[in-house]
Biopython code that builds the backbone (N, CA, C, O; Angstrom):
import numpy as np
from Bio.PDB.StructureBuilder import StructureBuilder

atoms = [
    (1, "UNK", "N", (-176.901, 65.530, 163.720)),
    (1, "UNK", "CA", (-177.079, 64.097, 163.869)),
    (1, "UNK", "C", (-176.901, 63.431, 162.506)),
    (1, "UNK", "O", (-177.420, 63.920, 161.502)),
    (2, "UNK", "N", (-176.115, 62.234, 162.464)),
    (2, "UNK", "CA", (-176.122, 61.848, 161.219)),
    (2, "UNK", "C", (-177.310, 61.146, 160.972)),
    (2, "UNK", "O", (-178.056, 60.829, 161.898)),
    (3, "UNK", "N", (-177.559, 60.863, 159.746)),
    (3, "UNK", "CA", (-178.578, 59.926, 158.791)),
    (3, "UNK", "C", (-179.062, 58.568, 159.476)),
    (3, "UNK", "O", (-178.330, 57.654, 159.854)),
    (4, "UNK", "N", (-180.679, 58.644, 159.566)),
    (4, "UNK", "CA", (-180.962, 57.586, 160.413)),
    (4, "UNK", "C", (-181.389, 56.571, 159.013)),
    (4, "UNK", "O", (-181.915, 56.854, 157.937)),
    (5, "UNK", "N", (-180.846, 55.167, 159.650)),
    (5, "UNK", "CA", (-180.724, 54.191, 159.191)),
    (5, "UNK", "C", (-182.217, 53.674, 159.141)),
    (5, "UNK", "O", (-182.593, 53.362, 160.271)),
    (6, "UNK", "N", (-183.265, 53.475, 158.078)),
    (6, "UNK", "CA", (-184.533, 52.621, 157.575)),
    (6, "UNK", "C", (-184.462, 51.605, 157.271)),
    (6, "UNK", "O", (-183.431, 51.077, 156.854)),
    (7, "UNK", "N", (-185.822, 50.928, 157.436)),
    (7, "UNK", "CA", (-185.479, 49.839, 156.694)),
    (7, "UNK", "C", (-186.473, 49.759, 155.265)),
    (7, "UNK", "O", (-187.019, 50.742, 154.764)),
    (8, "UNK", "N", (-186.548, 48.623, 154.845)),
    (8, "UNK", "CA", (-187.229, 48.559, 153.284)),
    (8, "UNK", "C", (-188.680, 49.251, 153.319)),
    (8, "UNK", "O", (-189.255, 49.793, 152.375)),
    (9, "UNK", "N", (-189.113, 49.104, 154.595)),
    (9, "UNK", "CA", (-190.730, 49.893, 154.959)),
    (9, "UNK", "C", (-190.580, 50.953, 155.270)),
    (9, "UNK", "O", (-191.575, 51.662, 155.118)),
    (10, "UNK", "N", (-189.170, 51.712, 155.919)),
    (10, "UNK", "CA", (-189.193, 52.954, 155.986)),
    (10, "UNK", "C", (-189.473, 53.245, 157.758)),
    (10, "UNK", "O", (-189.857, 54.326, 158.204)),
    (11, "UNK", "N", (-189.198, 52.092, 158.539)),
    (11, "UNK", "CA", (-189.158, 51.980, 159.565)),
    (11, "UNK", "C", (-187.502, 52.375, 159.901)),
    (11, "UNK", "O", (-186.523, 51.924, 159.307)),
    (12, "UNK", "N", (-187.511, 53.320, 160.994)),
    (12, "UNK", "CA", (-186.280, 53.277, 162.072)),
    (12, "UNK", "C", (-185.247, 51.727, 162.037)),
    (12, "UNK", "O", (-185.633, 50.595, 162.328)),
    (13, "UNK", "N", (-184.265, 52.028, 161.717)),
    (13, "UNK", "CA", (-183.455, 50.478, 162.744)),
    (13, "UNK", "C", (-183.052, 50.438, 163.886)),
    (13, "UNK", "O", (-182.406, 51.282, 164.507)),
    (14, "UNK", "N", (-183.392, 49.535, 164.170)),
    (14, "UNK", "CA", (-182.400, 49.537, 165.471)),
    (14, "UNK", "C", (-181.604, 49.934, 165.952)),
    (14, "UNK", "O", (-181.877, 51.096, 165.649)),
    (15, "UNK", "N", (-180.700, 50.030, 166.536)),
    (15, "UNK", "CA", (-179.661, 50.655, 166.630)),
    (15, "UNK", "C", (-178.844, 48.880, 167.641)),
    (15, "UNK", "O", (-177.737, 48.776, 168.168)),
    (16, "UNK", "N", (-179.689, 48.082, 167.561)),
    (16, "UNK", "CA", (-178.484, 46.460, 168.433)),
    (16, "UNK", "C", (-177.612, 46.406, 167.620)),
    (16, "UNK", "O", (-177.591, 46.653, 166.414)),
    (17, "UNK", "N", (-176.590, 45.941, 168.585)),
    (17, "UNK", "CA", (-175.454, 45.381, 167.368)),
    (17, "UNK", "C", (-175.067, 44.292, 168.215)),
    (17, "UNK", "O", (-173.890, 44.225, 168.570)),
    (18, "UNK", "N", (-176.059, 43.258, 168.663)),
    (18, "UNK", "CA", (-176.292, 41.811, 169.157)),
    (18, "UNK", "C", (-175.099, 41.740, 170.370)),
    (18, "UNK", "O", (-174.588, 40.706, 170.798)),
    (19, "UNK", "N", (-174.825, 43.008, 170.764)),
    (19, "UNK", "CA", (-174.046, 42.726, 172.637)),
    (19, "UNK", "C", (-174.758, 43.018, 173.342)),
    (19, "UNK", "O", (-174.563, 44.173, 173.720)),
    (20, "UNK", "N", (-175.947, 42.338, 173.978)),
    (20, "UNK", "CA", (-176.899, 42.148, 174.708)),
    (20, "UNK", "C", (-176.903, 42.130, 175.885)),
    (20, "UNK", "O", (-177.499, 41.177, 176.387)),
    (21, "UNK", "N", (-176.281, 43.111, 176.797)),
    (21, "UNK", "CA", (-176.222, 43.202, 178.147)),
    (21, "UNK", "C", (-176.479, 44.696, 178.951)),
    (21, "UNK", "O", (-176.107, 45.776, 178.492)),
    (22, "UNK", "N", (-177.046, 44.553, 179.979)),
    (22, "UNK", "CA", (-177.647, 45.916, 180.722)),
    (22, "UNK", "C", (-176.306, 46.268, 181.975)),
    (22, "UNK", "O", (-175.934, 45.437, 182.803)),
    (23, "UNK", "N", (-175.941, 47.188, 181.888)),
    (23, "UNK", "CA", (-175.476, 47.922, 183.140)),
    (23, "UNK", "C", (-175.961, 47.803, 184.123)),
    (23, "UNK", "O", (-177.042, 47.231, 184.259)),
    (24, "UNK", "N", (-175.060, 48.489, 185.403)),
    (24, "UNK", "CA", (-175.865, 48.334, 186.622)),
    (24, "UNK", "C", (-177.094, 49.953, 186.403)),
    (24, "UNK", "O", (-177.909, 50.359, 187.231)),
    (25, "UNK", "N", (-176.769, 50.577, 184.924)),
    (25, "UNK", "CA", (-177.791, 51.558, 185.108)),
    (25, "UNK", "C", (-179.164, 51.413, 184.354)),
    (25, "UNK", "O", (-179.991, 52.235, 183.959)),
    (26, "UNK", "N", (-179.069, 49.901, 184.307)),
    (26, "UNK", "CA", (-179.979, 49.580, 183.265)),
    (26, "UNK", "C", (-180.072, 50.017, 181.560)),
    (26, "UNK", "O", (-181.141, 50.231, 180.988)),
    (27, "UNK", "N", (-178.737, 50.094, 180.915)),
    (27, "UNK", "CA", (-178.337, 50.392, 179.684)),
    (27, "UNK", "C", (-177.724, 49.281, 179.090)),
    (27, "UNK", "O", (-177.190, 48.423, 179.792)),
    (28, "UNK", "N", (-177.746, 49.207, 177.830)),
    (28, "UNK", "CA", (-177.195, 48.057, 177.313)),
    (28, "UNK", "C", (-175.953, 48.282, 177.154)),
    (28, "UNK", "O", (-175.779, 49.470, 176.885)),
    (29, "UNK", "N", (-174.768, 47.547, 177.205)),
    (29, "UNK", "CA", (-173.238, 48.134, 176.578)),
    (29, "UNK", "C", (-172.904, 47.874, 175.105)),
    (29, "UNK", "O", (-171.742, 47.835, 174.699)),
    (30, "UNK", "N", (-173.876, 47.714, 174.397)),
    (30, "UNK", "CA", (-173.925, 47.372, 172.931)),
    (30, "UNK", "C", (-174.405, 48.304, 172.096)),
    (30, "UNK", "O", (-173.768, 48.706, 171.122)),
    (31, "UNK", "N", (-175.915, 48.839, 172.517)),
    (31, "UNK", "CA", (-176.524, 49.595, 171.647)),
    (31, "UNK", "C", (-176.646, 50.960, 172.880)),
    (31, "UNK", "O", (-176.915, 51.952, 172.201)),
    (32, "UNK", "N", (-176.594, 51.208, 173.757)),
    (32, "UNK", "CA", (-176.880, 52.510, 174.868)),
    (32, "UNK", "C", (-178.388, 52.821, 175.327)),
    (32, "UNK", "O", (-178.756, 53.828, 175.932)),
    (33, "UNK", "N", (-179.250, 51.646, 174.874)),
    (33, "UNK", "CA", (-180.635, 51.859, 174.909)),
    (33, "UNK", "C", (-180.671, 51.082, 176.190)),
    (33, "UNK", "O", (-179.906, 50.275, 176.718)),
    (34, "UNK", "N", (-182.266, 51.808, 176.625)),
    (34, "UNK", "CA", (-182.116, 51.405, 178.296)),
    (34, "UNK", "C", (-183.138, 50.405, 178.141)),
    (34, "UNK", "O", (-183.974, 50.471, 177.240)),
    (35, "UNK", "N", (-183.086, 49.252, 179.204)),
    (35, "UNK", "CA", (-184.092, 48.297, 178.694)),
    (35, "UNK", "C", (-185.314, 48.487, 178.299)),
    (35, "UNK", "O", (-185.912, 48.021, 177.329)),
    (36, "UNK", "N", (-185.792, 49.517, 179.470)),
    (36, "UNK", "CA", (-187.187, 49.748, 178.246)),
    (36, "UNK", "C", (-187.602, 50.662, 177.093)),
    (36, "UNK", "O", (-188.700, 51.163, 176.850)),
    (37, "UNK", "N", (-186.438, 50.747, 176.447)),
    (37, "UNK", "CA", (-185.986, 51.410, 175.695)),
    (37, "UNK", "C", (-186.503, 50.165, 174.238)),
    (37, "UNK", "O", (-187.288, 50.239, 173.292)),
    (38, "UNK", "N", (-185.673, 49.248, 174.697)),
    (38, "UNK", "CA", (-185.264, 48.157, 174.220)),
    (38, "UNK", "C", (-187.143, 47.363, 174.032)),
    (38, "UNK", "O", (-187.675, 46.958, 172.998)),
    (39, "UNK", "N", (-187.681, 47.394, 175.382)),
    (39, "UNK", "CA", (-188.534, 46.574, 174.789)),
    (39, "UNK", "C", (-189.701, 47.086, 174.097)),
    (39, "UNK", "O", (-190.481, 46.407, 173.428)),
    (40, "UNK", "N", (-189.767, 48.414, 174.319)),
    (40, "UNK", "CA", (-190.634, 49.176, 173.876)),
    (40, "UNK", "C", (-190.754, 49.503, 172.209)),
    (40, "UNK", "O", (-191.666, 49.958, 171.518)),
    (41, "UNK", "N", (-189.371, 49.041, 171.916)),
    (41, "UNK", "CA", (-188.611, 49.801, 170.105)),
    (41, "UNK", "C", (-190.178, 48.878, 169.671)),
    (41, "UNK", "O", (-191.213, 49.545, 169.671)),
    (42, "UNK", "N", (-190.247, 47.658, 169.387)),
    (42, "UNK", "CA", (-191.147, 47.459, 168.684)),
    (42, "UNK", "C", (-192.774, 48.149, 168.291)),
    (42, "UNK", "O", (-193.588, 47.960, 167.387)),
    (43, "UNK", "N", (-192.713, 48.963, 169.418)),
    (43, "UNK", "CA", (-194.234, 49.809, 169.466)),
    (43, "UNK", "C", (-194.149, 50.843, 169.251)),
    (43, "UNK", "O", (-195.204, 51.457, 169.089)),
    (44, "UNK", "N", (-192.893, 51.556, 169.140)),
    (44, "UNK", "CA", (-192.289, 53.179, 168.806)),
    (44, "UNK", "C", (-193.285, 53.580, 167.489)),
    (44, "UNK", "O", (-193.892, 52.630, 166.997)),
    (45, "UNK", "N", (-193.490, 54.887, 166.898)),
    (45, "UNK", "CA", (-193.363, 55.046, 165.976)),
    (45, "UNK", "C", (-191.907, 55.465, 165.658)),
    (45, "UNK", "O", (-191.158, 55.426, 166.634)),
    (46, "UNK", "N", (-191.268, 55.926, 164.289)),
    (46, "UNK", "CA", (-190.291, 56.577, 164.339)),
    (46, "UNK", "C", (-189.864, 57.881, 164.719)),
    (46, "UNK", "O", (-188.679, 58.193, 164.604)),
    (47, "UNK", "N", (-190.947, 58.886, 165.280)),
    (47, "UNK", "CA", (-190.602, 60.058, 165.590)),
    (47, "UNK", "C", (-189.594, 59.470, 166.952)),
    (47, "UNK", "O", (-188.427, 59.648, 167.303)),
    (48, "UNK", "N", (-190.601, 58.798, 167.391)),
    (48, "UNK", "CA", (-190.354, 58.261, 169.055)),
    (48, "UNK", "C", (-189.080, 57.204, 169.178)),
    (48, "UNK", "O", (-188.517, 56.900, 170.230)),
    (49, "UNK", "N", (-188.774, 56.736, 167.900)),
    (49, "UNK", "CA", (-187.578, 55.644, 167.960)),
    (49, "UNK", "C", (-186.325, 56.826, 167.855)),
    (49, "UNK", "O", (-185.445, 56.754, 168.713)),
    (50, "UNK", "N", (-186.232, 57.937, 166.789)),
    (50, "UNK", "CA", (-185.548, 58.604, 166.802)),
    (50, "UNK", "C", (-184.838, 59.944, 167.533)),
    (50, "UNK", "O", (-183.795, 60.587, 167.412)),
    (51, "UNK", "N", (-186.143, 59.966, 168.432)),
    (51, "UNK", "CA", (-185.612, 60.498, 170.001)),
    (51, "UNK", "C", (-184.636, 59.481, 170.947)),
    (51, "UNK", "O", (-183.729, 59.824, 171.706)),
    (52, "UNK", "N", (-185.126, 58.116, 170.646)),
    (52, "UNK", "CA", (-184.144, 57.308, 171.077)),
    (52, "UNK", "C", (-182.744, 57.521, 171.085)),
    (52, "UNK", "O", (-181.726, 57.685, 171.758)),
    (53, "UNK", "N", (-183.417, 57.398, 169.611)),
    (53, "UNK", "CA", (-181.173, 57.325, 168.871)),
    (53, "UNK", "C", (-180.801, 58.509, 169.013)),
    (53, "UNK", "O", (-179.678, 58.635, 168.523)),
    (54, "UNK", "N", (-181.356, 59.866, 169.633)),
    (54, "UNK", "CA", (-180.640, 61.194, 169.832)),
    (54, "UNK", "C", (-179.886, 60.949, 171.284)),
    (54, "UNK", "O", (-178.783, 61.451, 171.500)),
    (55, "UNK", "N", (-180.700, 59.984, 172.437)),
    (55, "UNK", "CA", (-180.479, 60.202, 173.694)),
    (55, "UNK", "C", (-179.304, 58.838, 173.769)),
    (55, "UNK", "O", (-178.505, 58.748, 174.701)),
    (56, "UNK", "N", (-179.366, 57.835, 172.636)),
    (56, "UNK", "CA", (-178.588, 57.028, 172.659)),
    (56, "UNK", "C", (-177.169, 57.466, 171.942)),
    (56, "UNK", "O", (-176.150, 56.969, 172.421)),
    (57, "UNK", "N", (-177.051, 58.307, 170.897)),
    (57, "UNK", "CA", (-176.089, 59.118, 170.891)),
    (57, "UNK", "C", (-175.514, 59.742, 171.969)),
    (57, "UNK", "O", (-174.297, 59.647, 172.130)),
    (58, "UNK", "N", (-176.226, 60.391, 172.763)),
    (58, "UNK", "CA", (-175.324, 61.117, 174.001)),
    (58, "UNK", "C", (-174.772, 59.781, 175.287)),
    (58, "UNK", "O", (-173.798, 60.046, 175.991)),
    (59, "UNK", "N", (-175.353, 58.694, 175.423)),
    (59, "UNK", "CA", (-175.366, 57.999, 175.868)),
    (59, "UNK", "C", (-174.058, 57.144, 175.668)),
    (59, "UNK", "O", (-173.353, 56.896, 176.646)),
    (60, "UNK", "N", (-173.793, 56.783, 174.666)),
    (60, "UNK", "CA", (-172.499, 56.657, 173.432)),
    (60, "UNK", "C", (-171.239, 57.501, 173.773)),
    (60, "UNK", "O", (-170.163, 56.977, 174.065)),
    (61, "UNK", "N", (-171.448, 58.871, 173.714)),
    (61, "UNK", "CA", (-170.673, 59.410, 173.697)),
    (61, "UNK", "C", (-169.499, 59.938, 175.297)),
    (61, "UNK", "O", (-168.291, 60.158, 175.371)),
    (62, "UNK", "N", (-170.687, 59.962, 176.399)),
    (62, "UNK", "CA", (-171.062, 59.657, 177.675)),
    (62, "UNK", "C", (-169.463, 58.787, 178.537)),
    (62, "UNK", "O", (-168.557, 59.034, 179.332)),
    (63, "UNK", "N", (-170.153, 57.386, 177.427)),
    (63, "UNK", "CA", (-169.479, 56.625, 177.765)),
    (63, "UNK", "C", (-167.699, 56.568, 177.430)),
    (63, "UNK", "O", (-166.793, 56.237, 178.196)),
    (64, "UNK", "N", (-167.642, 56.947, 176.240)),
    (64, "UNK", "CA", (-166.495, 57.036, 175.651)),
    (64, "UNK", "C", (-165.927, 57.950, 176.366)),
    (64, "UNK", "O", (-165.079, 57.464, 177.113)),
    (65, "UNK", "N", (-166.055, 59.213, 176.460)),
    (65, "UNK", "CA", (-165.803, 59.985, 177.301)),
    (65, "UNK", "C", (-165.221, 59.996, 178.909)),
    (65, "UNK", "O", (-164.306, 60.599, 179.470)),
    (66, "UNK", "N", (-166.207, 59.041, 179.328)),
    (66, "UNK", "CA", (-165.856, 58.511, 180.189)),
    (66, "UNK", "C", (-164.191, 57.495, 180.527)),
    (66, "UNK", "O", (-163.172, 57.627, 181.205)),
    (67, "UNK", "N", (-164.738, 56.585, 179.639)),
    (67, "UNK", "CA", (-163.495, 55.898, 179.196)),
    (67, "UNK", "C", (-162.336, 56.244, 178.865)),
    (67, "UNK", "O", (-161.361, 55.512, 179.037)),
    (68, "UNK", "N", (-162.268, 57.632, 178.243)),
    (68, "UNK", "CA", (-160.880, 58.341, 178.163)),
    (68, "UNK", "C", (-160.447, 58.885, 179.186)),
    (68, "UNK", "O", (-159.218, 58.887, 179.255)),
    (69, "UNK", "N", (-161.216, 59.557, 180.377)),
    (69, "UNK", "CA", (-160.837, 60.179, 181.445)),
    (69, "UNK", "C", (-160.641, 58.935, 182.506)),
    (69, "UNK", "O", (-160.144, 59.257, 183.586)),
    (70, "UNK", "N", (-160.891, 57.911, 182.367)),
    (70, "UNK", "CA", (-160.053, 56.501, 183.199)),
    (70, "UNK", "C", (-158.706, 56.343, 182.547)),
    (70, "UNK", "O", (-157.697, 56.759, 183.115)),
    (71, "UNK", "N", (-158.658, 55.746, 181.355)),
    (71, "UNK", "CA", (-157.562, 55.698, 180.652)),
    (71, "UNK", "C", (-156.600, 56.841, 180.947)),
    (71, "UNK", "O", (-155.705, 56.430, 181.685)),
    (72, "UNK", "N", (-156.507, 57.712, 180.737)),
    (72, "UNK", "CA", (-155.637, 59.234, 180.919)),
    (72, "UNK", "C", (-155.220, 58.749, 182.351)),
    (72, "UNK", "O", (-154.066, 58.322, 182.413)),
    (73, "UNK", "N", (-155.903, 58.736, 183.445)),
    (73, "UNK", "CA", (-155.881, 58.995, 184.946)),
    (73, "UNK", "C", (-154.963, 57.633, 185.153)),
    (73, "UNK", "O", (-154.317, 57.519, 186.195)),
    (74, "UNK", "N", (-154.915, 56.505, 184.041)),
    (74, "UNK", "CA", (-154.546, 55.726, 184.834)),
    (74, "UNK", "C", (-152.955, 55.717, 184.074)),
    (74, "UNK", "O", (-152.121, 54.854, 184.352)),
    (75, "UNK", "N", (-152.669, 56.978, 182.944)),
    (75, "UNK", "CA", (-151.514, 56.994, 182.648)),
    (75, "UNK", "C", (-151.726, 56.651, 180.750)),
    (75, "UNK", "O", (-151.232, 57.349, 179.864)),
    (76, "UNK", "N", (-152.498, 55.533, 180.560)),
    (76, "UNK", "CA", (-152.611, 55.682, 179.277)),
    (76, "UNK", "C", (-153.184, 56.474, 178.437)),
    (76, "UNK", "O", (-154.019, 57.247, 178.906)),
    (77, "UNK", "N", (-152.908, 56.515, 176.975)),
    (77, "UNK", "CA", (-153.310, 57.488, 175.898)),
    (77, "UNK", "C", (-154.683, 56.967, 175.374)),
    (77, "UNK", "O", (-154.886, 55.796, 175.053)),
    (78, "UNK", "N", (-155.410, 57.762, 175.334)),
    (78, "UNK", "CA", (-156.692, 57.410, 174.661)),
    (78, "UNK", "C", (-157.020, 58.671, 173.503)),
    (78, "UNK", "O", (-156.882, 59.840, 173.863)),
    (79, "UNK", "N", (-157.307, 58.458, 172.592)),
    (79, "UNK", "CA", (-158.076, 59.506, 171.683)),
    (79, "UNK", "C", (-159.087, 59.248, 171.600)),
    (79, "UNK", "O", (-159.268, 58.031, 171.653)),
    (80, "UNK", "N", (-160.297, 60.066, 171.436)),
    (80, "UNK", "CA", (-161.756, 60.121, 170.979)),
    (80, "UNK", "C", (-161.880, 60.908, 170.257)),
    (80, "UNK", "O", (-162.985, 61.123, 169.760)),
]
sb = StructureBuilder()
sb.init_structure("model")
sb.init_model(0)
sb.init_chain("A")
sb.init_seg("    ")
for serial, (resi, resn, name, xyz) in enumerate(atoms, 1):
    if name == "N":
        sb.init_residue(resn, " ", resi, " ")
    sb.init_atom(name, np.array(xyz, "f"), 0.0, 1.0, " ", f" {name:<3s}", serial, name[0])
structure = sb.get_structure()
């Protein structure tokens, strides 16, 4: 896993990157956190935020993944 991002207190970041919308699986398509994922970050400690960003990594990746095996099927080139 790469290097988790702190902030000046040494708190977890976030992982938003302000595209603020939930799936029909209840995931955001911005950050991969599930809403209560999302509303909960503020009460996390960081052990618990950074289990996040492990499951939001696969979540991430999931998707992309996904996205290449549409792309391919529908004839276009995708790399990941």
């Amino acid at each position: 896993m790469t290097a988790v991002k702190q902030n000046i207190f040494g708190m977890v970041k976030s992982p938003c990157v302000a595209i603020c919308a939930l799936d029909e699986n209840d995931v955001c398509i911005g950050c991969y956190r599930t809403g209560h994922e999302i509303t909960a970050w503020g009460e996390m400690d960081n052990e618990k935020k950074r289990e996040v960003l492990e499951k939001v990594a696969k979540r991430e990746q999931d998707s992309l993944e996904k996205v290449a095996k549409r792309e391919q099927a529908s004839g276009n080139i995708i790399a990941i």
